[in-house]
Biopython code that builds the backbone (N, CA, C, O; Angstrom):
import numpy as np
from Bio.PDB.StructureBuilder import StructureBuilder

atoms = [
    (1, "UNK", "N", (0.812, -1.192, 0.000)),
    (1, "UNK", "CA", (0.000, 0.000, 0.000)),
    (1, "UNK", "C", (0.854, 1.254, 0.000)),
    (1, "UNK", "O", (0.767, 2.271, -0.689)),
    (2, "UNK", "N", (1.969, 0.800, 1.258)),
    (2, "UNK", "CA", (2.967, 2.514, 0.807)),
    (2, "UNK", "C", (3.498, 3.097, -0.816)),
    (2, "UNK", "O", (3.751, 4.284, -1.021)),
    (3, "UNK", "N", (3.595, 2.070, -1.825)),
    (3, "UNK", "CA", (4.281, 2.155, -2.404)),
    (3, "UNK", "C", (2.867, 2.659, -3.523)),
    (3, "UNK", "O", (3.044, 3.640, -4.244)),
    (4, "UNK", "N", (2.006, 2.176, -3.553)),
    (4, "UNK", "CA", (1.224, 3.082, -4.204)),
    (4, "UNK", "C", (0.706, 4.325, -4.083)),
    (4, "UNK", "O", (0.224, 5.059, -4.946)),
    (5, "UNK", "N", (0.885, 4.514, -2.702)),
    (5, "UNK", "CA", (0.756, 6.247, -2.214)),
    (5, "UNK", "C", (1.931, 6.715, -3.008)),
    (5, "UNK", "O", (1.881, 7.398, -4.031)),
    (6, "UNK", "N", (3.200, 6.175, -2.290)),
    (6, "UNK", "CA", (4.629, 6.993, -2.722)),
    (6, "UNK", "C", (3.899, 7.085, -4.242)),
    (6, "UNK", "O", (3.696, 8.227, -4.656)),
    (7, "UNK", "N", (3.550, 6.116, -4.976)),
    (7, "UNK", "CA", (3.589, 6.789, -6.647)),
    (7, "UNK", "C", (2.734, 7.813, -6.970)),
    (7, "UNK", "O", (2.836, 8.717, -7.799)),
    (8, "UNK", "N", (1.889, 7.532, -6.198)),
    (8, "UNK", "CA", (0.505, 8.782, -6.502)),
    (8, "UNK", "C", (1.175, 10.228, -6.162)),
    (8, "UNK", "O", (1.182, 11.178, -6.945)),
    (9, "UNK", "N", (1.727, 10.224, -4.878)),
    (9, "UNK", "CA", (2.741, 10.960, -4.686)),
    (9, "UNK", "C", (3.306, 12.032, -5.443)),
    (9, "UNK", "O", (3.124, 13.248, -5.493)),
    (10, "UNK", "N", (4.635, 10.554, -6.473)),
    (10, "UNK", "CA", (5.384, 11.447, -6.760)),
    (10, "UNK", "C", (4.760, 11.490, -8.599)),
    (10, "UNK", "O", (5.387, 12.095, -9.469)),
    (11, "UNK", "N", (3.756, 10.903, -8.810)),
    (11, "UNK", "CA", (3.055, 11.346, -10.310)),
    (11, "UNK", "C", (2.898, 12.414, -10.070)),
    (11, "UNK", "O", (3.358, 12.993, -11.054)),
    (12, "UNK", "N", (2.286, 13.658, -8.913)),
    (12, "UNK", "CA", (1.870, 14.617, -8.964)),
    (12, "UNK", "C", (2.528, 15.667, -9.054)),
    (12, "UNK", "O", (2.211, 16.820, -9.348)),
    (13, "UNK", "N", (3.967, 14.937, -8.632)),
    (13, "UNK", "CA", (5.041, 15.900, -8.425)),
    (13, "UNK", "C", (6.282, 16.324, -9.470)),
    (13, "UNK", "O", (6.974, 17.342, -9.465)),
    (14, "UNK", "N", (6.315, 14.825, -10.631)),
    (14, "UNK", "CA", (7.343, 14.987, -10.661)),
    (14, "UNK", "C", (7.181, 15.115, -12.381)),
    (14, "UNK", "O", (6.437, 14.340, -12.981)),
    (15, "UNK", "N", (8.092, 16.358, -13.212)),
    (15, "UNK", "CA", (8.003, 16.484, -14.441)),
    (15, "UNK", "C", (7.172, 15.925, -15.667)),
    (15, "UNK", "O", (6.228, 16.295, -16.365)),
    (16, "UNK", "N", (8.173, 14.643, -15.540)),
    (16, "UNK", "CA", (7.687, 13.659, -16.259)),
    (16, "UNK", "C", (6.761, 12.559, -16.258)),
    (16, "UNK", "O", (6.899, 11.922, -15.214)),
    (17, "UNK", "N", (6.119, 12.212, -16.800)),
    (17, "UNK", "CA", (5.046, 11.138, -17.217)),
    (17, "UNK", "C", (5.867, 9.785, -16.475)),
    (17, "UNK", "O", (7.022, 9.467, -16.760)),
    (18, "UNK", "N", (5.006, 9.083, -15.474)),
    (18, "UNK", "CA", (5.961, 8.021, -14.439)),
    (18, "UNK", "C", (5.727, 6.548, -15.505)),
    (18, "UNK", "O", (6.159, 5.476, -15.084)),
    (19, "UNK", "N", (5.113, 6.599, -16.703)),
    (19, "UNK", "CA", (5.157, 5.694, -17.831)),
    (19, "UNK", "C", (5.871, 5.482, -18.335)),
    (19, "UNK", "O", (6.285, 4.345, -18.561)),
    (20, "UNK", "N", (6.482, 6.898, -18.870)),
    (20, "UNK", "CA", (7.399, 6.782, -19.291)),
    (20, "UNK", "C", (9.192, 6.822, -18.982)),
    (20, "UNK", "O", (10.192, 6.883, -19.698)),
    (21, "UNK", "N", (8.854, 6.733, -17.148)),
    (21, "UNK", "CA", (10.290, 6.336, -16.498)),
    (21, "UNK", "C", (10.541, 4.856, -15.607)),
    (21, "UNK", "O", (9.748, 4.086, -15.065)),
    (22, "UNK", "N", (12.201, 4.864, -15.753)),
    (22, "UNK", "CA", (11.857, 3.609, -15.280)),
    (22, "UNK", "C", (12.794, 3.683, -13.615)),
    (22, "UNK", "O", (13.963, 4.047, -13.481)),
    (23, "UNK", "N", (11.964, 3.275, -12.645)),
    (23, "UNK", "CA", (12.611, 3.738, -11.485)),
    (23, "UNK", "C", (14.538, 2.963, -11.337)),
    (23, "UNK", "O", (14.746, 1.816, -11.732)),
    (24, "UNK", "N", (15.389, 3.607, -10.892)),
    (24, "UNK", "CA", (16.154, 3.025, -10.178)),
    (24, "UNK", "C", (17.055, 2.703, -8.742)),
    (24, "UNK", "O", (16.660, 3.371, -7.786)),
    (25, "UNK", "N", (17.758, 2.138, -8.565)),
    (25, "UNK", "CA", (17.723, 2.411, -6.892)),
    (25, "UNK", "C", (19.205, 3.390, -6.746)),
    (25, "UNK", "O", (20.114, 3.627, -7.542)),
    (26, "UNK", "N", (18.972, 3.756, -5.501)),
    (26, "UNK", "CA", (19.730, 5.100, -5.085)),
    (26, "UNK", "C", (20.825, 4.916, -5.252)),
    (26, "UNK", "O", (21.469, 5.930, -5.522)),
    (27, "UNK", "N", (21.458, 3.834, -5.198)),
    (27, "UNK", "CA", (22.922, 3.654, -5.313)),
    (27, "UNK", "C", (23.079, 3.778, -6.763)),
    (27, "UNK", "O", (23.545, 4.853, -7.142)),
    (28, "UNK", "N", (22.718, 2.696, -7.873)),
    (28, "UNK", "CA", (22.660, 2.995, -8.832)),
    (28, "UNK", "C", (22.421, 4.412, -9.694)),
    (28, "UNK", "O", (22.913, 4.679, -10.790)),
    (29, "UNK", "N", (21.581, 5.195, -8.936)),
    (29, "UNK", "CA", (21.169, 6.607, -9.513)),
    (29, "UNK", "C", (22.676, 7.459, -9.212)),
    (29, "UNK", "O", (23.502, 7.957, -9.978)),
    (30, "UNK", "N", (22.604, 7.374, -7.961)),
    (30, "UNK", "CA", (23.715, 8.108, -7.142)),
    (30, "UNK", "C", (25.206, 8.287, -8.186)),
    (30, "UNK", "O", (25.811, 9.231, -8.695)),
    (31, "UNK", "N", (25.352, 6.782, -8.139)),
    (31, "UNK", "CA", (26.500, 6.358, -8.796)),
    (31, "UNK", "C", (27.054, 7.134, -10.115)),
    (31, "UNK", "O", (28.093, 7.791, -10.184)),
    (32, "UNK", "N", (25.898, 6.844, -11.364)),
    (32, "UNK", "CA", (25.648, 7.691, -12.686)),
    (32, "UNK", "C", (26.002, 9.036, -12.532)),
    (32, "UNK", "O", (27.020, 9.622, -12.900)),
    (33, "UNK", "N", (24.611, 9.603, -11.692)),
    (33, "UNK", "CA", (24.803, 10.844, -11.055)),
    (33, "UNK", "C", (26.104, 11.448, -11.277)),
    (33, "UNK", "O", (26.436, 12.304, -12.097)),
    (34, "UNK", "N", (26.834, 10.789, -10.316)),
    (34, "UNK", "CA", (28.397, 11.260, -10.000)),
    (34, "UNK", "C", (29.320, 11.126, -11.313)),
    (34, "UNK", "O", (30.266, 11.906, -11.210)),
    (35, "UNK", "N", (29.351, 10.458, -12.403)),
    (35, "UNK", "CA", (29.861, 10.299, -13.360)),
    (35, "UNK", "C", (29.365, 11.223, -14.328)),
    (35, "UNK", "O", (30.078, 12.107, -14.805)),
    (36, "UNK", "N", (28.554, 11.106, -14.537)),
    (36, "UNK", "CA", (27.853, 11.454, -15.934)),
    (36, "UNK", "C", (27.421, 13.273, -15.967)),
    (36, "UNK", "O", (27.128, 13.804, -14.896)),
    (37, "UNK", "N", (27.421, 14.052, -17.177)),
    (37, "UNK", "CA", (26.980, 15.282, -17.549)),
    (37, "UNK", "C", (25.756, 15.325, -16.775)),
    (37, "UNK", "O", (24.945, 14.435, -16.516)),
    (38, "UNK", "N", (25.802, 16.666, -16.432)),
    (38, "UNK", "CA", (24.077, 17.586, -16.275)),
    (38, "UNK", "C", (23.912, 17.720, -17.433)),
    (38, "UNK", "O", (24.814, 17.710, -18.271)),
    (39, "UNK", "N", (22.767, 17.862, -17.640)),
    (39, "UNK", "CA", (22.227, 18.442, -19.218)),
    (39, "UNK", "C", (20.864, 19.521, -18.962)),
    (39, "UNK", "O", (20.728, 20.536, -19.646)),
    (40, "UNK", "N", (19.791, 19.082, -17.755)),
    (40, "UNK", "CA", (19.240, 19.837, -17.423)),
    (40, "UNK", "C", (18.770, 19.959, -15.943)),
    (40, "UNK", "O", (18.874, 19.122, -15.046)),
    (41, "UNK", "N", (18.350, 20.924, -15.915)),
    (41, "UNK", "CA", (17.757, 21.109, -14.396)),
    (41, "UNK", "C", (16.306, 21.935, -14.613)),
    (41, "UNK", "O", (16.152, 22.840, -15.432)),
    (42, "UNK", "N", (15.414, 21.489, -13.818)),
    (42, "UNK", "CA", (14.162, 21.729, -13.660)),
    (42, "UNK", "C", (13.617, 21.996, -11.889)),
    (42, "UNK", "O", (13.619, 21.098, -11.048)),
    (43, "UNK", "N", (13.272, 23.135, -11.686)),
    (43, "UNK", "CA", (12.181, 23.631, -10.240)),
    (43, "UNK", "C", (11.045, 23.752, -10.188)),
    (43, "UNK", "O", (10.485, 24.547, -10.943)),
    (44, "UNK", "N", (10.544, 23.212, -9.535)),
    (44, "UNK", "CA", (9.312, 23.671, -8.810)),
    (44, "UNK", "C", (8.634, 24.148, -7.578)),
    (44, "UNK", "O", (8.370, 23.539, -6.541)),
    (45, "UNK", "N", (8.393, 25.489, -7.961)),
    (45, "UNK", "CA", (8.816, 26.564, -6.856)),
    (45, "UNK", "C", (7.445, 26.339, -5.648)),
    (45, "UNK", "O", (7.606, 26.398, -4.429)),
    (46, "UNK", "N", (6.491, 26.151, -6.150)),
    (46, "UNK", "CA", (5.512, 25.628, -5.112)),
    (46, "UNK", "C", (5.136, 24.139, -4.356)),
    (46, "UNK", "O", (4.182, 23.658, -3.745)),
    (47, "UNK", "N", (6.601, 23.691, -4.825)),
    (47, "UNK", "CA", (6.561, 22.528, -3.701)),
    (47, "UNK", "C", (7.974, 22.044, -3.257)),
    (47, "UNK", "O", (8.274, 20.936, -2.812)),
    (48, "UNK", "N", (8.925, 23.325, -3.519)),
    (48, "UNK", "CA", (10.418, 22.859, -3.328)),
    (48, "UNK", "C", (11.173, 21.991, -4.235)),
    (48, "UNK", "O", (12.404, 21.988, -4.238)),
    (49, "UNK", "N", (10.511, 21.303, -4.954)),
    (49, "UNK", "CA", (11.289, 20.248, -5.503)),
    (49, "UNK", "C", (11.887, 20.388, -6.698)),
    (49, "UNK", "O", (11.581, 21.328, -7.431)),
    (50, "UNK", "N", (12.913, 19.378, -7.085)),
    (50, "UNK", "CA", (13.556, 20.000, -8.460)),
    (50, "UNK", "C", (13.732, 18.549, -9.140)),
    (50, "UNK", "O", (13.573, 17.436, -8.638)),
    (51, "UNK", "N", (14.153, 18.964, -10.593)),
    (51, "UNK", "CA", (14.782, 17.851, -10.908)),
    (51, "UNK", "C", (16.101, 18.153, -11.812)),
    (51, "UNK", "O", (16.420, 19.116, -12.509)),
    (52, "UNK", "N", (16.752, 16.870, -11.491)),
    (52, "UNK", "CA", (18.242, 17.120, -12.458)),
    (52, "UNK", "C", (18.402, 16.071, -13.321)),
    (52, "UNK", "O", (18.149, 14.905, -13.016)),
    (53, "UNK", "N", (18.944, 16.550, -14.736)),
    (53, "UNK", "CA", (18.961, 15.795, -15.341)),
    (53, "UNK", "C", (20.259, 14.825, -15.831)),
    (53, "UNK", "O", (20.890, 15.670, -16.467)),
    (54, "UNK", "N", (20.784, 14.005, -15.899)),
    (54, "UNK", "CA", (22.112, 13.947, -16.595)),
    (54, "UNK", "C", (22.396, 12.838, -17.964)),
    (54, "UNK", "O", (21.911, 11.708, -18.000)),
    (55, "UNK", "N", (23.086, 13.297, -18.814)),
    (55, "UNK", "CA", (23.223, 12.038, -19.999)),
    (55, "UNK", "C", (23.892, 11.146, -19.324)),
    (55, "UNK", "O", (24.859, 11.384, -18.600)),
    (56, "UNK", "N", (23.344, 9.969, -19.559)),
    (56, "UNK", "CA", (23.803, 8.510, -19.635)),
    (56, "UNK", "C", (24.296, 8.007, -20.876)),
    (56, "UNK", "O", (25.517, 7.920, -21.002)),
    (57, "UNK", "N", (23.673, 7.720, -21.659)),
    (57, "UNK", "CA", (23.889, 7.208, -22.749)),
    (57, "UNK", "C", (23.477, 8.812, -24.042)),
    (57, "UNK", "O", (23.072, 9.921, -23.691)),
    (58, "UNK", "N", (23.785, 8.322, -25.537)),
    (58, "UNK", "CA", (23.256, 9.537, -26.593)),
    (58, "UNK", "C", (21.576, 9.271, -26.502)),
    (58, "UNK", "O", (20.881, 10.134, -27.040)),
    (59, "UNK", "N", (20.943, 8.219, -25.905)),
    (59, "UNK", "CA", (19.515, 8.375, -26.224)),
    (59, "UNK", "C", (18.957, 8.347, -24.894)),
    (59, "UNK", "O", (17.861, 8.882, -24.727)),
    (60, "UNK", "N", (19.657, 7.701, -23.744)),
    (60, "UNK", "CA", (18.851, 8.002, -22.274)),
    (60, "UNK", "C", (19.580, 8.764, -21.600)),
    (60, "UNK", "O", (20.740, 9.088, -21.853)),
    (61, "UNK", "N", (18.657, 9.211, -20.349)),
    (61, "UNK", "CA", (19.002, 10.125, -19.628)),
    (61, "UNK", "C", (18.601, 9.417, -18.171)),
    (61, "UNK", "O", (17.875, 8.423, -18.175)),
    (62, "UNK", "N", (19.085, 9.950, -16.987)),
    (62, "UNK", "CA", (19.085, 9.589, -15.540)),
    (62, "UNK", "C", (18.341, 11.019, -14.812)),
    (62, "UNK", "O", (18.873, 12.128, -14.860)),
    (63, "UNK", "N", (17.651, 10.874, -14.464)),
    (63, "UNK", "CA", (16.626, 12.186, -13.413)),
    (63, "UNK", "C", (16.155, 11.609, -12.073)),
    (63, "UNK", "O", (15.517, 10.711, -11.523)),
    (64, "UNK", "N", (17.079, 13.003, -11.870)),
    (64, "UNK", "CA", (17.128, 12.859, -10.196)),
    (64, "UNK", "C", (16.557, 13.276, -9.427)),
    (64, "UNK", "O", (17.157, 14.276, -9.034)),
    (65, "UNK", "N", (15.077, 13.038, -8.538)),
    (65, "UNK", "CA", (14.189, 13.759, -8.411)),
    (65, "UNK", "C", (14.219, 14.029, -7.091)),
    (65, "UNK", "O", (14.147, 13.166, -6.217)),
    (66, "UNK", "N", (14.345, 15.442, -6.865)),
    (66, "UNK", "CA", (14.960, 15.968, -5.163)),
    (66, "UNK", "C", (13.338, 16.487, -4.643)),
    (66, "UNK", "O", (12.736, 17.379, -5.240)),
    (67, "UNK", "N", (12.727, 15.704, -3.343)),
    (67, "UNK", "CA", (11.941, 16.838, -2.758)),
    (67, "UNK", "C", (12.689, 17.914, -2.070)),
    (67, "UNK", "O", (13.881, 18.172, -2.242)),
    (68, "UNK", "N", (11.630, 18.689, -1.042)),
    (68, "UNK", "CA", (12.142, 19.961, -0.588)),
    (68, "UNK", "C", (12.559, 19.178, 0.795)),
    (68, "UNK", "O", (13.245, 19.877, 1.541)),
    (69, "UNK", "N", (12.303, 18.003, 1.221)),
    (69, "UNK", "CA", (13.050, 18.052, 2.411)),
    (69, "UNK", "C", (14.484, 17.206, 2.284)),
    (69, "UNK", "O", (15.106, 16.906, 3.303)),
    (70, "UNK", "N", (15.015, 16.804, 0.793)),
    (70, "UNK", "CA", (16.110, 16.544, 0.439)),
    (70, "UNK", "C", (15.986, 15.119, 0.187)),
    (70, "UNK", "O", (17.005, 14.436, 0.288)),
    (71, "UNK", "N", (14.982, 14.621, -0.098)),
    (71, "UNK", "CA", (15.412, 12.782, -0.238)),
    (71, "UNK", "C", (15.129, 13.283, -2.036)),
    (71, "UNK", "O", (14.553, 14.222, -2.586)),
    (72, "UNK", "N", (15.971, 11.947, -2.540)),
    (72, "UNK", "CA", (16.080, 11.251, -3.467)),
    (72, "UNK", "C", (15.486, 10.580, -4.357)),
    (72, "UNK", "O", (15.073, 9.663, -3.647)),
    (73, "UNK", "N", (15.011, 10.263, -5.719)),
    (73, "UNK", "CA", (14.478, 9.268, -6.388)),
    (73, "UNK", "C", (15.587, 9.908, -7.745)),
    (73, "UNK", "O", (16.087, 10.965, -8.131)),
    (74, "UNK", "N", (15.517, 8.175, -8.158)),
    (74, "UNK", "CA", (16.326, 8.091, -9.737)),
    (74, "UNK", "C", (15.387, 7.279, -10.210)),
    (74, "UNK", "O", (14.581, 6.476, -9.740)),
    (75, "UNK", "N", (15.839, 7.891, -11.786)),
    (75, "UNK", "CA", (14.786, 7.321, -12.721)),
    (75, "UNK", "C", (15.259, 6.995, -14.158)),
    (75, "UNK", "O", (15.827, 8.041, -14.473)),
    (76, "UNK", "N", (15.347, 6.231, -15.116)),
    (76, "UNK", "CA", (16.047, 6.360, -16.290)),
    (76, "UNK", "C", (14.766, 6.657, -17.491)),
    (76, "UNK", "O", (13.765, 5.978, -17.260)),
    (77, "UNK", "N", (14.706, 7.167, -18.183)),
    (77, "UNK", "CA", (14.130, 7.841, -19.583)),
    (77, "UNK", "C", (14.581, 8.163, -20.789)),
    (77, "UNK", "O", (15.362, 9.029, -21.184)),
    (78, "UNK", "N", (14.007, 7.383, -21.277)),
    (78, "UNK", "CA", (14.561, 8.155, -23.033)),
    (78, "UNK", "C", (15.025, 9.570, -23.282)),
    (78, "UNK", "O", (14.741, 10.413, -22.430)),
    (79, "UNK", "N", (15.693, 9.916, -24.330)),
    (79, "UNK", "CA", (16.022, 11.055, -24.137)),
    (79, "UNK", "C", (14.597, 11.667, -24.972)),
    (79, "UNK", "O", (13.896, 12.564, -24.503)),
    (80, "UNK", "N", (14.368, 11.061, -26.149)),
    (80, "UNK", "CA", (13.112, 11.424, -26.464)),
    (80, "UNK", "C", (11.894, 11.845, -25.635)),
    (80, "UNK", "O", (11.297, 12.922, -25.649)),
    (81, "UNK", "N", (11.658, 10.693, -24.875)),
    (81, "UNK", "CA", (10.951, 11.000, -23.603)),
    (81, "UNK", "C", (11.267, 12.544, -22.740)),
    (81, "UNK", "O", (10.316, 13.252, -22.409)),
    (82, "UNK", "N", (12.648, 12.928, -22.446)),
    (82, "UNK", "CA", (12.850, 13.936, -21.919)),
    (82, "UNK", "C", (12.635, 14.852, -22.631)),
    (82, "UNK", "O", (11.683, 15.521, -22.231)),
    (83, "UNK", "N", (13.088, 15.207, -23.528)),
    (83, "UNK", "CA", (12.230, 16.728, -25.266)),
    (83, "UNK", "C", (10.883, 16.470, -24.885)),
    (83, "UNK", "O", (10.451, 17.174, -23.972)),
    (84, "UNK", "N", (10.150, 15.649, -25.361)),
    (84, "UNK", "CA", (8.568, 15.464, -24.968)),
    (84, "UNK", "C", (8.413, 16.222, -23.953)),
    (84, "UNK", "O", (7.885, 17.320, -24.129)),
    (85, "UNK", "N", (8.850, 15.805, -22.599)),
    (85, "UNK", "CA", (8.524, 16.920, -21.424)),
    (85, "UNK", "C", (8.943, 17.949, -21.145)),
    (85, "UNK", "O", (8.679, 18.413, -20.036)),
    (86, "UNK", "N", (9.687, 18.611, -21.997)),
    (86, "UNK", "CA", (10.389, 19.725, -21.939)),
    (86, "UNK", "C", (9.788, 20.603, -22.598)),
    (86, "UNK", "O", (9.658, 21.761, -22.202)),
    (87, "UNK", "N", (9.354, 20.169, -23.668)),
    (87, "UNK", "CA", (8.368, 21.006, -24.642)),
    (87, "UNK", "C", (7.155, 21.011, -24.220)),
    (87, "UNK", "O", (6.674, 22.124, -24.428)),
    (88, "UNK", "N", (6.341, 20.236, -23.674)),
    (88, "UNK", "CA", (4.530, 20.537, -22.874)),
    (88, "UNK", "C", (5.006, 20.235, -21.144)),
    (88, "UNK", "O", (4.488, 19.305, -20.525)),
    (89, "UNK", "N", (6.114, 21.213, -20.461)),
    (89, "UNK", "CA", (6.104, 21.307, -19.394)),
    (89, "UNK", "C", (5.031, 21.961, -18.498)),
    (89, "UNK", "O", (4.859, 23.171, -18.642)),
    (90, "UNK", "N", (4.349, 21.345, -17.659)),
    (90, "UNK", "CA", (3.245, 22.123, -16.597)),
    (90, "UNK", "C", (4.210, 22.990, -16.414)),
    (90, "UNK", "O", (5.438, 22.913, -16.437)),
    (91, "UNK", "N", (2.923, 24.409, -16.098)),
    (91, "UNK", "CA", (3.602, 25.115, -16.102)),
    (91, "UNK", "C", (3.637, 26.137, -14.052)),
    (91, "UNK", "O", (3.437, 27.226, -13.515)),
    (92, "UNK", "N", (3.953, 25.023, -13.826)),
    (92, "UNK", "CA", (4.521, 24.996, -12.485)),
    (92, "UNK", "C", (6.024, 24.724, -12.228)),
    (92, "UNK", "O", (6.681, 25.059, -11.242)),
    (93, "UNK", "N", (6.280, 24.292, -12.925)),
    (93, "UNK", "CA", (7.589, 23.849, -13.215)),
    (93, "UNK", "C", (8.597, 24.678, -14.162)),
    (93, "UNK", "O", (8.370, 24.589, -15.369)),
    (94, "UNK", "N", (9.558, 25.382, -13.799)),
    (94, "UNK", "CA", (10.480, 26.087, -14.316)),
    (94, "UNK", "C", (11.785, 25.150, -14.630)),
    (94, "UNK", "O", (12.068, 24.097, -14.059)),
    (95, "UNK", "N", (12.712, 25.981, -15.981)),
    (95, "UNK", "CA", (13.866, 24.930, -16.496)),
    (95, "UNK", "C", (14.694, 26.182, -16.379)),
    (95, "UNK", "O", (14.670, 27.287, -16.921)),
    (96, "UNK", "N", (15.622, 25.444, -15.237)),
    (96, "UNK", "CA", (17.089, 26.603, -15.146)),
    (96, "UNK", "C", (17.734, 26.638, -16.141)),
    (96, "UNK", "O", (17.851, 27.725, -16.707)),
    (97, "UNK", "N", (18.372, 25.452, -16.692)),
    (97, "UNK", "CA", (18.590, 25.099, -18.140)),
    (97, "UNK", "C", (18.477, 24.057, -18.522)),
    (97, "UNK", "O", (18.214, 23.095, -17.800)),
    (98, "UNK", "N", (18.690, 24.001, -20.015)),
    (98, "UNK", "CA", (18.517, 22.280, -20.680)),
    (98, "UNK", "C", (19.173, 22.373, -21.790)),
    (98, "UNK", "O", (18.926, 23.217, -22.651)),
    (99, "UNK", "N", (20.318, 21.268, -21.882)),
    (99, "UNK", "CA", (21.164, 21.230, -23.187)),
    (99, "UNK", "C", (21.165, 19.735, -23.352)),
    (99, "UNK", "O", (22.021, 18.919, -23.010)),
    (100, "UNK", "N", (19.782, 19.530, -24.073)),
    (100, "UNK", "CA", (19.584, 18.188, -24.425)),
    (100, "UNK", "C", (18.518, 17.910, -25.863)),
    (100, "UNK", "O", (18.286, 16.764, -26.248)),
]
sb = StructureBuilder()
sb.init_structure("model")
sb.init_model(0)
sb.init_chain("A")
sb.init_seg("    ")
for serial, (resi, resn, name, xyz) in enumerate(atoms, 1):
    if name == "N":
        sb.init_residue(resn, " ", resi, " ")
    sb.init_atom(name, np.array(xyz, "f"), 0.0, 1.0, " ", f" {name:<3s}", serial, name[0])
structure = sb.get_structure()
């Protein structure tokens, strides 16, 4: 049951379409994270939270989804998938930048 709250959760919260991501675990996210390019960053100013983006591969990407009280979620997505949401972003959500 927690884990369907947590998704309802973070569908409401988080950029992208949760269809079209695929969760991963923190170490694994973390890990990438630390290696790999930013490409974008995304806020959302009425609930603290942000997201970061970084290349993984030329067609996926890794997003790192920070609430405001600082925990964590990773996620992997097409890069296609990421343009898609970049271009019909709610518009609650602000892009510091994006070079993707």
């Amino acid at each position: 049951m927690a884990t369907r709250e947590g998704g309802s959760f973070l569908a409401d919260r988080v950029p992208f379409p949760m269809t079209a991501a695929q969760s991963l675990s923190w170490d694994l996210g973390s890990e990438l994270a630390e290696r790999k390019p930013e490409c974008a960053r995304l806020e959302r100013a009425d609930c603290g939270c942000s997201a970061t983006v970084f290349e993984a591969t030329p067609n996926t990407v890794i997003a790192r989804f920070r609430t405001a009280v600082g925990r964590e979620r990773f996620f992997g997505l097409a890069t296609a998938d990421l343009r898609e949401t970049l271009a019909d972003l709610p518009p609650e959500w602000r892009v510091d930048y994006a070079d993707i």
